[in-house]
C-alpha positions in Angstrom: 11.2 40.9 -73.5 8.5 39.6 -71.6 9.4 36.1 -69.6 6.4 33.8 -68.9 6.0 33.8 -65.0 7.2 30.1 -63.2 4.1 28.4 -62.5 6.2 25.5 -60.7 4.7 24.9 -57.4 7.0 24.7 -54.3 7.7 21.2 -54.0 5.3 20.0 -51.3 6.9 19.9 -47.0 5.9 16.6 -45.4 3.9 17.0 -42.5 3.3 14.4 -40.0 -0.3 14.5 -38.6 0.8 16.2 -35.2 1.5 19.2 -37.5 5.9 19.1 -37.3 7.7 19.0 -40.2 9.5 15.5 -40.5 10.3 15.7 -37.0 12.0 12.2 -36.7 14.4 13.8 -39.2 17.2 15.6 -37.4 16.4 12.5 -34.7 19.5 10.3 -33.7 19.8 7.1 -31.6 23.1 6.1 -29.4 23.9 3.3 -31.0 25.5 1.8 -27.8 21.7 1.9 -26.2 21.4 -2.1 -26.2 18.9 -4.3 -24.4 21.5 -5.2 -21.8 21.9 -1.5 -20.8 18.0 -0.7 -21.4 17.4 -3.6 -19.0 20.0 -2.1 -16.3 18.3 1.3 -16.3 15.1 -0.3 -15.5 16.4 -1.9 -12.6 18.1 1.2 -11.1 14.6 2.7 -11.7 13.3 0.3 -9.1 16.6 0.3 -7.0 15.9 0.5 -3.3 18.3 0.1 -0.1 17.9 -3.5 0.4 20.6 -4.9 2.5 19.3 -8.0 3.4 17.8 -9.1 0.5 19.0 -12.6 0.3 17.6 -13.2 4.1 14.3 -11.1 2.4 13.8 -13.3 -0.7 14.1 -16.7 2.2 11.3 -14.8 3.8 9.2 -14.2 1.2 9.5 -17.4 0.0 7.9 -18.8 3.3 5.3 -16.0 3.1 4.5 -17.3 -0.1 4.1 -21.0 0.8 2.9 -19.8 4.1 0.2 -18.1 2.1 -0.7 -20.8 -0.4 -0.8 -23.6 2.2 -2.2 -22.1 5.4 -3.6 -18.8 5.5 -5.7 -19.1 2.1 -7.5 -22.3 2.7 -8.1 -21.2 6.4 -9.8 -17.7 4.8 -11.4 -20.1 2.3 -13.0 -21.9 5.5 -13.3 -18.7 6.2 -15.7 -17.4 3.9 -17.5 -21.0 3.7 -18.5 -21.3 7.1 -19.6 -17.6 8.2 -22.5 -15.6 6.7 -21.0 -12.5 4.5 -22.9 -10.0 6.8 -20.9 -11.7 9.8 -17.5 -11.8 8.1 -18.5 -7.6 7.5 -19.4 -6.9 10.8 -16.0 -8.6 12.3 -14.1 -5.9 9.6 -16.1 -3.1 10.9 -15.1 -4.1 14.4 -11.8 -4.7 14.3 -11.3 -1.2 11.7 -12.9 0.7 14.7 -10.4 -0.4 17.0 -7.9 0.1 14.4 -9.1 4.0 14.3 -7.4 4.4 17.8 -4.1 4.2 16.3 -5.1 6.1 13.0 -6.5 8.9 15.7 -2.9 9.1 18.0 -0.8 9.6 14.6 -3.0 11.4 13.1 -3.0 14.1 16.7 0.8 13.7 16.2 1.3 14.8 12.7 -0.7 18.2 13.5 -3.3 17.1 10.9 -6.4 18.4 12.5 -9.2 18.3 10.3 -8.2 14.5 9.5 -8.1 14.1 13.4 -11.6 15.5 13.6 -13.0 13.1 11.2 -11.4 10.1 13.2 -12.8 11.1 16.2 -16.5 11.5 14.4 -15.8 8.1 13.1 -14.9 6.4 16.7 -18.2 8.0 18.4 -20.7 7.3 15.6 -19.4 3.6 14.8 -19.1 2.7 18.8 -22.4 4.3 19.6 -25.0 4.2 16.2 -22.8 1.4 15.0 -22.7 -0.5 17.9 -18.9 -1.2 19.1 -18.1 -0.7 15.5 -20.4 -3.9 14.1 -21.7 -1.3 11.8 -19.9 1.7 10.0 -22.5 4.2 9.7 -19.3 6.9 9.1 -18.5 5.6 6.2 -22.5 5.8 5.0 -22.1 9.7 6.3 -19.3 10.4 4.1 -16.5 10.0 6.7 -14.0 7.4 4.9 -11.8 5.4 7.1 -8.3 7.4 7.4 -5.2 5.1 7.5 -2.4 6.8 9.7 0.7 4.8 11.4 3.6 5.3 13.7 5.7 4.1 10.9 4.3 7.3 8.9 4.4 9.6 12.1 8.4 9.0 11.8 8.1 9.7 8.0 6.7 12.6 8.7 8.8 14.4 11.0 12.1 12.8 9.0 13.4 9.8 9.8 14.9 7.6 6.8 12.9 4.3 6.1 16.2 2.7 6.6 16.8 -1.0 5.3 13.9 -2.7 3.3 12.5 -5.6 5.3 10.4 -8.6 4.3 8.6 -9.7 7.7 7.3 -13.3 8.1 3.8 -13.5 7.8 3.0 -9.7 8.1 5.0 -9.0 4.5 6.5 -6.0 3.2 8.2 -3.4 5.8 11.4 -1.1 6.0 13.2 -1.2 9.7 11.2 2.5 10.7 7.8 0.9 10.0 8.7 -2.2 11.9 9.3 0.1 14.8 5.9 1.6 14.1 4.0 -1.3 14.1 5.4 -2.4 17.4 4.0 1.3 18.7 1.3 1.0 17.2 0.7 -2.6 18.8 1.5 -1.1 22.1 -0.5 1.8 21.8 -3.7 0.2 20.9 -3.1 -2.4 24.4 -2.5 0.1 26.9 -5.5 2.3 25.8 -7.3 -1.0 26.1 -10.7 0.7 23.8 -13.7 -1.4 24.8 -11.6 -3.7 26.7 -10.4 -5.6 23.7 -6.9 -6.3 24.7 -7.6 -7.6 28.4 -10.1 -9.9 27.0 -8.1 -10.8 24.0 -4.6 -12.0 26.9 -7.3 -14.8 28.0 -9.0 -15.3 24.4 -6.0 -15.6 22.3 -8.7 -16.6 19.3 -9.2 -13.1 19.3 -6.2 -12.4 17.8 -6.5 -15.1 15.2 -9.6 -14.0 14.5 -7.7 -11.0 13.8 -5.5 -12.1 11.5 -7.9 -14.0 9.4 -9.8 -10.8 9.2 -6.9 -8.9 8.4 -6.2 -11.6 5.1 -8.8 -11.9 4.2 -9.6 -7.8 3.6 -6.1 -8.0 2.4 -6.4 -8.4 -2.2 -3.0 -9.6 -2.8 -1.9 -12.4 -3.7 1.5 -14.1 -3.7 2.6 -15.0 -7.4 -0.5 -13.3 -9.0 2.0 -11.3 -11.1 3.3 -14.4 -12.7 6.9 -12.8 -13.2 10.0 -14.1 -11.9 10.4 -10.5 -10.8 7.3 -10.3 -8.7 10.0 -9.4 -5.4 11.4 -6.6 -6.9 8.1 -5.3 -8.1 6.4 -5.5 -4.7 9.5 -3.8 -2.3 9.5 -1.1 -5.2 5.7 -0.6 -5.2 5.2 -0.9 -1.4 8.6 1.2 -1.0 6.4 4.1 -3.2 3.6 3.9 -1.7 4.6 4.4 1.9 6.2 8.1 0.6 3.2 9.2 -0.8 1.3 8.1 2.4 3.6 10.1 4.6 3.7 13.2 1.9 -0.7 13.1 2.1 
């Protein structure tokens, strides 16, 4: 006897559009995963070694009314009072003599092609640029390099250590604190264009410095408008510092 054939079609898979067959199926979730322990996993995400962070959040506090009171409205005269192609001229000048330091760690972590363009930088800014009022480099395609003493340490080891929050200056760990000090003492006793002996009987040098320094400088205190905003900024500036020293 002859039996019809089964014309019955296979009951249909479902597909998802990525192509996998129901692939939340066999998925399970821990059902002890709750916010409070979603929200403790973030943090130890950001966890850094952070001893004195009470002292820290005191300083960063000031920093922030520092900011918001003094050194804001005084870069906001700033800007009034000076011509733009003054205020970019002053940058140039005082980023040239900030390539000495950039040059020294730069020669000390071996990294000679990066030294080279340093050194092209210093003698066509000083000379075609004028003691650095102009940055023709940068025009050439030689970008400014950023190298410290804090990274030179990095570099050849040494632990960060403690994370620090420095008046005024802002985020720091206990070696770069050290390396700014080098770097600070460095840059005086190579005394480039006789910057630092002027600067011990013009102290408005060095305020002209910092103003400069702020006013190049895009962050702003409580821009992030989180209650957070500390631990955000160590973690970020805490990151940031390895991948300068791994560069």
């Amino acid at each position: 006897m002859v039996h019809a054939e089964d014309t019955t079609p296979p009951a249909a898979s479902v597909v998802e559009p990525d192509g996998f067959t129901l692939p939340l199926k066999q998925l399970t979730f821990n059902p002890g995963l709750d916010q409070r322990e979603f929200e403790r996993s973030t943090l130890n995400a950001l966890n850094v070694y952070d001893p004195l962070e009470n002292w820290n959040r005191r300083v960063y506090h000031f920093n922030y009314r520092f900011d918001q009171w003094v050194f804001l409205p005084v870069v906001s005269g700033y800007r009034y009072i000076t011509p733009s192609f003054l205020r970019t001229g002053v940058s140039n000048f005082f980023n040239n003599l900030g390539d000495i330091p950039n040059l020294l760690n730069s020669l000390l972590q071996l990294k000679g092609q990066r030294s080279m363009e340093i050194t092209a930088r210093l003698l066509l800014n000083t000379t075609v640029g004028i003691a650095g009022l102009w940055d023709p480099a940068t025009k050439m395609g030689i970008p400014r390099q950023s190298e410290d003493f804090g990274q030179t340490l990095g570099f050849y080891g040494v632990p960060s250590g403690p994370y620090l929050m420095l008046p005024i200056l802002g985020p720091s760990n206990l070696r770069d604190t050290g390396g700014l000090a080098f770097d600070w003492t460095a840059e005086s006793q190579i005394n480039f264009l006789n910057v630092s002996d002027v600067s011990e009987n013009h102290p408005e040098i060095y305020l002209l410095r910092a103003i400069d320094k702020r006013y190049t400088t895009n962050f702003r205190y409580g821009e992030m408008n989180s209650p957070f905003e500390y631990v955000k900024v160590r973690y970020v500036y805490t990151e940031a510092r390895k991948l300068q020293i791994a560069e």
